[in-house]
C-alpha positions as CSV (number, residue, x, y, z in Angstrom):
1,X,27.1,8.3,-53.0
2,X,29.0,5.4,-53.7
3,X,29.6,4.4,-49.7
4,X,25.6,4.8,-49.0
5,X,25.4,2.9,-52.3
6,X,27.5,-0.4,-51.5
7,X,25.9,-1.9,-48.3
8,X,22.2,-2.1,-50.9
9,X,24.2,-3.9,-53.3
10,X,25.7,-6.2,-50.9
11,X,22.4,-6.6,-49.6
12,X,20.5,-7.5,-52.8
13,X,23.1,-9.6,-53.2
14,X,22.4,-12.0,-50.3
15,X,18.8,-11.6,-51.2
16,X,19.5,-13.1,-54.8
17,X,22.3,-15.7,-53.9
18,X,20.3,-18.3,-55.7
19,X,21.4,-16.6,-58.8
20,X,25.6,-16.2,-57.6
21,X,25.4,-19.0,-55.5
22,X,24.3,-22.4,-56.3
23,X,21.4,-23.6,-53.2
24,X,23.0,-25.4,-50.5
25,X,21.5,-29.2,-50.4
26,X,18.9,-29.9,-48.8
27,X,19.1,-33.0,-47.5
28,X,22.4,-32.2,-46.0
29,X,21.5,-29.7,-44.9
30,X,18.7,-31.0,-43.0
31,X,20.5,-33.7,-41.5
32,X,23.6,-31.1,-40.2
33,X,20.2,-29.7,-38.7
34,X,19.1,-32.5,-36.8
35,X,22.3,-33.0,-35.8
36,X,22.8,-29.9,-34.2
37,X,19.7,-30.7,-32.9
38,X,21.0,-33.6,-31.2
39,X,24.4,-31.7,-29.7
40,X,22.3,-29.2,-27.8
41,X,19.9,-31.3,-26.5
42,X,20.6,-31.7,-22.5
43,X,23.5,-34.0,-21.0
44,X,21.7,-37.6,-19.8
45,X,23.2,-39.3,-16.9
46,X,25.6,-38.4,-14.4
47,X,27.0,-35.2,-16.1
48,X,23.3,-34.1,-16.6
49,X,22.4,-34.4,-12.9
50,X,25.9,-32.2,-12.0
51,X,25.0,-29.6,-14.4
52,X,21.1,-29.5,-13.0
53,X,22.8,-28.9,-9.4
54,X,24.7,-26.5,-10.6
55,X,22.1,-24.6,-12.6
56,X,19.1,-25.4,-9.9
57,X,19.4,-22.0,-8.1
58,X,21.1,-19.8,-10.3
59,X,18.2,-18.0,-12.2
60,X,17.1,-16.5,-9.5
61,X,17.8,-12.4,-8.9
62,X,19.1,-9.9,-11.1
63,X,22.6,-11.5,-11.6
64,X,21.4,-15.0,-12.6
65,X,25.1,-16.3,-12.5
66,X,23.8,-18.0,-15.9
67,X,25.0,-16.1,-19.6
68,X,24.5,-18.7,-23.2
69,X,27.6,-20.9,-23.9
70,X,29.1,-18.6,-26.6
71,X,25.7,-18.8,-28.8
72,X,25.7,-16.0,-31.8
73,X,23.7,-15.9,-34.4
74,X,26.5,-17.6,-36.3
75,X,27.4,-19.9,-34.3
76,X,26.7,-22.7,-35.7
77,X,28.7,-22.0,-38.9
78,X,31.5,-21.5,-36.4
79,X,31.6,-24.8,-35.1
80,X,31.4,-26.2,-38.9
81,X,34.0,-24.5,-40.1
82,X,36.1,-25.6,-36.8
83,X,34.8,-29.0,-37.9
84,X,36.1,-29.3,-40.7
85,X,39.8,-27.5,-40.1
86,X,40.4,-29.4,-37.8
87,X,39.7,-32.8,-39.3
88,X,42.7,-32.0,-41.5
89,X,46.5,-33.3,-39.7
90,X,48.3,-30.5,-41.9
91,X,46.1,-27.6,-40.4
92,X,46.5,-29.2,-36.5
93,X,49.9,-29.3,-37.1
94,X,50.7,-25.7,-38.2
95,X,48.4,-24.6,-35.1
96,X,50.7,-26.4,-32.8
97,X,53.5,-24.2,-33.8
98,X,51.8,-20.9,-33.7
99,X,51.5,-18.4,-31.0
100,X,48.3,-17.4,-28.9
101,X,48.5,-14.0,-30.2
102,X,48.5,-15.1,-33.8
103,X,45.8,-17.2,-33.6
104,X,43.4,-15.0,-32.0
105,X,44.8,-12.5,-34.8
106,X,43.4,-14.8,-37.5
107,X,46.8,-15.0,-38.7
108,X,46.4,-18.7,-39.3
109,X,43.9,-17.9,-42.7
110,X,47.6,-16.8,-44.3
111,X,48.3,-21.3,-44.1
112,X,45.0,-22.9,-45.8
113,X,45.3,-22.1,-49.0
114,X,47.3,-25.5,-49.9
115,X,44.7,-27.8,-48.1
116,X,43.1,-30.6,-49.9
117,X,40.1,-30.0,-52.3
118,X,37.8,-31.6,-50.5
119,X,38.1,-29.8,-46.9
120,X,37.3,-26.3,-49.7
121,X,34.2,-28.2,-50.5
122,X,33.0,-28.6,-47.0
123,X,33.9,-25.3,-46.4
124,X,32.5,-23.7,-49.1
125,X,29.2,-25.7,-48.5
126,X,29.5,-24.8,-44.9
127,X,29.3,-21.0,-46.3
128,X,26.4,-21.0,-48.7
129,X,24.5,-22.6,-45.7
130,X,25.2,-19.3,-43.8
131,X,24.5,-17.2,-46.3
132,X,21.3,-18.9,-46.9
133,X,20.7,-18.3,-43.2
134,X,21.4,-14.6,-43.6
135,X,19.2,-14.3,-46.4
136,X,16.3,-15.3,-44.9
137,X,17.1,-13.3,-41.7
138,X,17.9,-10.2,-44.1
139,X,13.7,-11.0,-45.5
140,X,12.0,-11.7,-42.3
141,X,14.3,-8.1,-40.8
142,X,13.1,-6.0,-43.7
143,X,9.5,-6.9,-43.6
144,X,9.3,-6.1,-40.3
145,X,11.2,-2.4,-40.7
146,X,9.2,-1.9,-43.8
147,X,12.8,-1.2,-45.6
148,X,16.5,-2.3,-45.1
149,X,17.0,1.0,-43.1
150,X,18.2,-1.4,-40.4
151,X,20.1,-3.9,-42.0
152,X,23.9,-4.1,-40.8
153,X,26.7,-6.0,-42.7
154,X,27.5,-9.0,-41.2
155,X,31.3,-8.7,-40.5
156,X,32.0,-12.5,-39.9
157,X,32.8,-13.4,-43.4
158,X,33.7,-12.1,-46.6
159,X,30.6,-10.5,-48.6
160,X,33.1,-9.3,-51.1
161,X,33.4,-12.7,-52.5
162,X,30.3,-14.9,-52.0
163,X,31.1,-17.9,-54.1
164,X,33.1,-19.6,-52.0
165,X,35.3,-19.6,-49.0
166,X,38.9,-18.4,-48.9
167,X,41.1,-17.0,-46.4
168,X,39.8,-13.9,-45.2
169,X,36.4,-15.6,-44.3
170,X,38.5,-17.4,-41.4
171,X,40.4,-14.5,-40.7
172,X,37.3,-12.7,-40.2
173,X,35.6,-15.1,-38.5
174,X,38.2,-16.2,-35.7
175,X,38.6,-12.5,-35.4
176,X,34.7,-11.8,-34.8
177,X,34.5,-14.8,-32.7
178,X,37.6,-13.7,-30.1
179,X,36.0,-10.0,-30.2
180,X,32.5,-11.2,-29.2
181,X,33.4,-13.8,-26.6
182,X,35.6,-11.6,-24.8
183,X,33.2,-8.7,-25.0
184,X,30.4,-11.9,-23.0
185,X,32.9,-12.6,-21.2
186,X,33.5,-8.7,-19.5
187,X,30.0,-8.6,-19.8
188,X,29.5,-11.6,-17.2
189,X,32.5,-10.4,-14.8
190,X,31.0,-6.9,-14.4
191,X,27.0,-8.6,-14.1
192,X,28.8,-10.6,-11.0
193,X,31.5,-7.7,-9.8
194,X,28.0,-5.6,-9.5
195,X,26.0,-8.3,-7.4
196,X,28.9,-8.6,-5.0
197,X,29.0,-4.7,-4.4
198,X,25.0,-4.7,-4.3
199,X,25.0,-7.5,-1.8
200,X,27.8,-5.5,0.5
201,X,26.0,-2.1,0.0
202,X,23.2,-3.6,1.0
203,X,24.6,-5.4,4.4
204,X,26.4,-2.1,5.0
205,X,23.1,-0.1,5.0
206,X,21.7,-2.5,7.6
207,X,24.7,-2.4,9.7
208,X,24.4,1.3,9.7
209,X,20.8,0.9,11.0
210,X,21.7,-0.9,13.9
211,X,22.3,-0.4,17.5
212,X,26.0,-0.7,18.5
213,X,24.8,-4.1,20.2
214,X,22.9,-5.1,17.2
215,X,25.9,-4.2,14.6
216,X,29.2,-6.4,16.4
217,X,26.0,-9.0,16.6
218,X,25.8,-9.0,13.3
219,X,29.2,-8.6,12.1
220,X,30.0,-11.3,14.3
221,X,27.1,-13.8,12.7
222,X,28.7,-12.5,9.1
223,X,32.5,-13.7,10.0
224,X,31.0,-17.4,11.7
225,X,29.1,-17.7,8.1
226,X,32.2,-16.8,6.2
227,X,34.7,-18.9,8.1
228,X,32.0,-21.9,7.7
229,X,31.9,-21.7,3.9
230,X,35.8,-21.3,3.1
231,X,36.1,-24.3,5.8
232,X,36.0,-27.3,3.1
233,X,38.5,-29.9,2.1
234,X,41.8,-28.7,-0.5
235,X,40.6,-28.1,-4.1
236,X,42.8,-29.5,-6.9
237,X,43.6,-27.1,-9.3
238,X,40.8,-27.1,-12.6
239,X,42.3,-29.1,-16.1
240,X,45.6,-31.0,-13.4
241,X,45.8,-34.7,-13.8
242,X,44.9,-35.1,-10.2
243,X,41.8,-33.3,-10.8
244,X,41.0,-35.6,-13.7
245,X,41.8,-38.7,-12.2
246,X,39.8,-37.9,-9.2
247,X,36.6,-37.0,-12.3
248,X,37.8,-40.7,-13.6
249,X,37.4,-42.6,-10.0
250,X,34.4,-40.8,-8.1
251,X,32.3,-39.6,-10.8
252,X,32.8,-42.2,-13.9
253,X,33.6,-44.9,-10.9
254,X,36.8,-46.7,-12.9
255,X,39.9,-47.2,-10.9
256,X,42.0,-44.6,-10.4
257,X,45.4,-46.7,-11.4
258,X,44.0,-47.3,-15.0
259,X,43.4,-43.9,-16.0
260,X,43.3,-43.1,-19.9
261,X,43.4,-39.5,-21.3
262,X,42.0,-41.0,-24.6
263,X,39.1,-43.0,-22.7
264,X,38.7,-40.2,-20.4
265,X,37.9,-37.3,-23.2
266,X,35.8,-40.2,-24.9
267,X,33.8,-40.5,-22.0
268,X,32.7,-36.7,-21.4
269,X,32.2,-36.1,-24.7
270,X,28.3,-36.1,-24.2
271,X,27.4,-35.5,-27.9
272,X,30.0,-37.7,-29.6
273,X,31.3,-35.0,-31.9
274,X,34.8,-34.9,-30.9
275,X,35.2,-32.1,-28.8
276,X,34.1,-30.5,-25.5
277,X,32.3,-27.7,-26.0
278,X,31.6,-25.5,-22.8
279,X,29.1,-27.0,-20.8
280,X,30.7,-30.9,-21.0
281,X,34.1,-28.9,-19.5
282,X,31.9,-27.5,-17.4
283,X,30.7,-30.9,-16.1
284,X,33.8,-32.1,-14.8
285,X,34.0,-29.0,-12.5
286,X,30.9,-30.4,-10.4
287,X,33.1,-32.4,-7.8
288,X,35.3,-29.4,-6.6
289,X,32.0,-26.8,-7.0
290,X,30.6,-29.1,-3.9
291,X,33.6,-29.0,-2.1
292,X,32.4,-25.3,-1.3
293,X,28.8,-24.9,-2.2
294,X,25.8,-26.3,-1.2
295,X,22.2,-25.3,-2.6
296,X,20.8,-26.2,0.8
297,X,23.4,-24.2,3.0
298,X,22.6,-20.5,3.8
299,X,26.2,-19.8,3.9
300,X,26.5,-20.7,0.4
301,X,25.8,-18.3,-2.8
302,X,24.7,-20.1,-5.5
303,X,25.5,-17.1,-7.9
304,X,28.9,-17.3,-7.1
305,X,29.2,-21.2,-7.4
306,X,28.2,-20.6,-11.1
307,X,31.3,-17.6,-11.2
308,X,33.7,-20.0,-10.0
309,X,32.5,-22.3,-12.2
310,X,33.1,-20.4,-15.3
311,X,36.6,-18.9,-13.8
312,X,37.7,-22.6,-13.6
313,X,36.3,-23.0,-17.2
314,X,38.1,-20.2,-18.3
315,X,41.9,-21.1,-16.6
316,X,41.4,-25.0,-18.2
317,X,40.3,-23.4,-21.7
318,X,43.8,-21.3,-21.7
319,X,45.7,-24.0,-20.7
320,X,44.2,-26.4,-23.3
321,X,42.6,-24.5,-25.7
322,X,45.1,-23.9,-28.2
323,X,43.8,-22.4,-31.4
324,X,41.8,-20.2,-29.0
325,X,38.2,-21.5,-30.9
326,X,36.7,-22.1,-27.1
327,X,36.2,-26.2,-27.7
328,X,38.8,-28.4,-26.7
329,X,39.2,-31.4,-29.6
330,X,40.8,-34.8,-28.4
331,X,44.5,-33.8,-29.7
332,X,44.6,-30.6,-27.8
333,X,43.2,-32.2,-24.6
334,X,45.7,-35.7,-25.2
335,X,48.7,-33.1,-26.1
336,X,48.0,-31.1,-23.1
337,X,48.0,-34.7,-21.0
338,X,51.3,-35.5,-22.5
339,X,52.7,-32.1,-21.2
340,X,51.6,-32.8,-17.9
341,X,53.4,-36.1,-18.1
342,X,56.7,-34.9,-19.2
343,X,56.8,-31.3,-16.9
344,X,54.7,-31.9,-13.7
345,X,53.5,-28.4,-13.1
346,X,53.6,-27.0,-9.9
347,X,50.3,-28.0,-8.0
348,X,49.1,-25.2,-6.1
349,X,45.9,-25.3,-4.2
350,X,43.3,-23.5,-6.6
351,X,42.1,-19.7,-5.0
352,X,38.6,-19.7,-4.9
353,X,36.4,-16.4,-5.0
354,X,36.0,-16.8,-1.0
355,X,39.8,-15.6,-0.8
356,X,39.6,-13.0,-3.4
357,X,37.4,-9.5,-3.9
358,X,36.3,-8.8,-7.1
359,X,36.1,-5.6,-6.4
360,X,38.4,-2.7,-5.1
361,X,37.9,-0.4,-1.6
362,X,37.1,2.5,-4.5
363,X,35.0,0.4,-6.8
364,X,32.5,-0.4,-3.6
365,X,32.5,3.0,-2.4
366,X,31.3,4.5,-5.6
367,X,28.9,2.2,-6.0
368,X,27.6,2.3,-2.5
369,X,27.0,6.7,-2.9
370,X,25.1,5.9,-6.6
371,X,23.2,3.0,-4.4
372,X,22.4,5.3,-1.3
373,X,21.3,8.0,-4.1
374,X,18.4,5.7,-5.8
375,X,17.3,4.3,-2.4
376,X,16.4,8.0,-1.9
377,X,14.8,8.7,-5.4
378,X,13.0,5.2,-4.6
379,X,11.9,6.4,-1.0
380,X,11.7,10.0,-1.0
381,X,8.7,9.8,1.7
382,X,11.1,8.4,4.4
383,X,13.6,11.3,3.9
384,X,10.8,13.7,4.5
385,X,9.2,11.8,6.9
386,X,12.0,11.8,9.2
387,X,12.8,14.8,10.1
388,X,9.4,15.8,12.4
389,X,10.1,13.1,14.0
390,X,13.7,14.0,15.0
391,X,12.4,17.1,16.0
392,X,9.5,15.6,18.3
393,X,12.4,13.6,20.2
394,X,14.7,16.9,20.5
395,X,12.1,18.8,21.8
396,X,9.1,17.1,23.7
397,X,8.2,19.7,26.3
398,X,7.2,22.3,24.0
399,X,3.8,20.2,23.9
400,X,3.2,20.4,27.6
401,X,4.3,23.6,28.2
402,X,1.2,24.8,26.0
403,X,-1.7,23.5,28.5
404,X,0.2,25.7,31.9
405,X,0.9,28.7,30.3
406,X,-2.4,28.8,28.6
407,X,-4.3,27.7,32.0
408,X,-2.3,29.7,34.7
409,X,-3.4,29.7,38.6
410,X,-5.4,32.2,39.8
411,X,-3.2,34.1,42.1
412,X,-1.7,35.1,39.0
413,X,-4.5,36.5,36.8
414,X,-4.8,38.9,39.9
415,X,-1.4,40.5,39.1
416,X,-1.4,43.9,37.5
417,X,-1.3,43.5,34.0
418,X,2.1,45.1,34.4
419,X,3.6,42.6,35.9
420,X,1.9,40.6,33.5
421,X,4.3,42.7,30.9
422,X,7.0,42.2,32.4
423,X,7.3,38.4,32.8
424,X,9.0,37.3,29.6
425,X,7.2,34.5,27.9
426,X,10.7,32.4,27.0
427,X,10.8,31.9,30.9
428,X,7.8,29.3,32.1
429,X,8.6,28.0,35.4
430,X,11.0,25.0,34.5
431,X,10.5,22.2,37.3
432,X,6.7,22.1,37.2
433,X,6.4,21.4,34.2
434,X,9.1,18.7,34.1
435,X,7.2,16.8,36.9
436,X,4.7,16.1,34.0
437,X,6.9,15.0,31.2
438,X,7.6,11.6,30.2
439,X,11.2,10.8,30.4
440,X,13.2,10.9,27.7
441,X,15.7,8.2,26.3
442,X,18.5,8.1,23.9
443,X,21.7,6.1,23.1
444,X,25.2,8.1,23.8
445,X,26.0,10.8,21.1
446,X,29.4,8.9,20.3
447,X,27.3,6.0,18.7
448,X,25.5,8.2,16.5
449,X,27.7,8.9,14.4
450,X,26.6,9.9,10.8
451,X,27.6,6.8,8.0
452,X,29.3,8.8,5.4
453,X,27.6,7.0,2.6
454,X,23.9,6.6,4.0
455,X,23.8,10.0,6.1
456,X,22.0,7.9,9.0
């Protein structure tokens, strides 16, 4: 009783939080809207004019190559509370000598509890705002069940302790944050791995179609297309200096020998809130993404220029990224430049998806038998239809054999009807008969063989 009991009291809880919780301010908390506002309105200038190309042909299909920047319900409150930890020098310090593991953990909640006063007041401010936000979503959710039969807990902050914010509301949100993210980001890869197998189950299908002539025709169109699109110049690897300075000299047209991290960051940070979030990172992707794709070329899939995209998002957010909260602030980005600086990494040529499979042999071959199985659920009238016709090309004299035996010549009617008897029916006279059939024609039996997916 007392487990069904606890989520309604938690529940009327968040209803009534005018009563625990002092109301959040209004006027603050309409500006921290309008600001928001603001940071998700669309990039201007150059960087909005990259991202267009690269979003132009991407919601088209089944796999639109597009999936939301990170948006949850709460993500907002995220990026507050982000905000506001990392305004503080003692918090950015202690991150810097933590480990990835711990992080994404939440293991850095054990370290606020001496931070200044006022970063608590921001925080706890930042947390009646969400709650208020969950109230009202709790409301509007049971008036349209009729009852809070559907209501679920939210498990990205403490509801044991609503008055204000304390550790295990970060470890719980870092902790729902990493969990979701990763669980879009598998999400996406499989959406895309899918496509690719779709798109090769369905060339295979043709292939198997065709004529021997009409198949190393085809295959041989498919390698020229392939060998066109992987022909473009070196890429630099995503988030290397030389990939930055060559953002810094061709897209923000300054000279390459005056390059400045700090000027740099300050530059492509589009909303002026001190971090890149994913889609300015993803802007400063848009010179190598044209090194290999074109929206105009046939050879080019736009679907997987959006992939790469987000693979090259991914590799500079690890490399930079280093309390794991998927924005990159202005220290991170300027202590990653100073690495760089002081241990040159190894510049290797960055492997696109043209020199990589998504997919296994295995992986494809399953999915081409479940794909071969709904084209026939989706078109059971060719299966049937198919047959009679085989069978009309395997036998087409039993047709004209009909009209001599049922029409014989004279000469023979006058036969006893012994005779008659004793001529066996299986026997009709073979050449006549093949004088008046239209020839027959048919490729080799050797290129027939049966596809062992299709069955054609």
């Amino acid at each position: 009783f007392e487990i069904m009991i606890k989520p309604l009291v938690i529940i009327a809880v968040l209803l009534v939080n005018d009563v625990v919780c002092p109301p959040p301010l209004r006027q603050q908390a309409e500006q921290a809207q309008a600001q928001d506002n603001v940071q998700h309105q669309p990039a201007t200038g150059d960087a909005q004019q990259g991202q267009g190309q690269a979003q132009n042909t991407e919601q088209q299909g089944e796999y639109d190559g597009r999936h939301p920047g990170y948006q949850f319900a709460y993500t907002k409150y995220l990026e507050e509370v982000v905000k506001i930890l990392e305004s503080d020098p003692k918090f950015n310090e202690r991150l810097k000598n933590m480990k990835e593991e711990d992080i994404k953990a939440g293991n850095i909640a054990d370290h606020i509890d001496d931070l200044p006063q006022e970063v608590f007041d921001k925080l706890h401010k930042a947390k009646f705002d969400e709650i208020e936000r969950l109230r009202k979503q709790i409301e509007e959710q049971i008036k349209a069940d009729g009852g809070a039969h559907n209501i679920k807990m939210p498990d990205h902050l403490d509801v044991q302790e609503l008055e204000k914010f304390h550790k295990e509301d970060l470890r719980k949100l870092i902790q729902k944050t990493v969990a979701d993210m990763n669980v879009m980001d598998e999400q996406r890869k499989d959406d895309f791995k899918q496509y690719e197998m779709k798109k090769q189950a369905e060339e295979d299908h043709k292939l198997a179609q065709m004529t021997p002539e009409e198949r190393e025709k085809a295959k041989s169109e498919h390698e020229e297309s392939l060998k066109r699109h992987n022909d473009h110049e070196k890429l630099k690897h995503p988030g290397s200096k030389d990939q930055l300075q060559e953002v810094w000299e061709e897209s923000d047209h300054l000279e390459k020998d005056q390059y400045d991290p700090k000027t740099f960051f300050a530059l492509h940070d589009l909303n002026g809130d001190g971090f890149w979030n994913d889609f300015e990172l993803e802007s400063l992707f848009q010179l190598e993404l044209e090194k290999m794709y074109n929206e105009t070329n046939p050879d080019d899939d736009m679907k997987e220029r959006a992939e790469e995209m987000y693979r090259m998002r991914e590799h500079v957010m690890k490399q930079i990224d280093v309390n794991q909260d998927r924005m990159i602030s202005m220290q991170e980005f300027l202590n990653d430049s100073d690495n760089q600086n002081s241990n040159p990494p190894k510049q290797e040529e960055w492997e696109d998806l043209g020199q990589k499979k998504v997919y296994t042999d295995e992986e494809l071959q399953q999915f081409e038998r479940e794909y071969a199985q709904k084209q026939e659920q989706q078109h059971p009238q060719e299966a049937v239809q198919q047959p009679p016709q085989a069978q009309q090309q395997v036998h087409p004299a039993q047709q004209p054999i009909q009209p001599v035996n049922a029409n014989p010549p004279p000469v023979q009617n006058a036969q006893p009807p012994v005779q008659q008897q004793q001529q066996p029916p299986q026997q009709p006279p073979q050449q006549p008969p093949q004088q008046n059939l239209p020839p027959v024609h048919h490729e080799p039996i050797q290129d027939h063989t049966k596809d062992p997916t299709y069955g054609i």
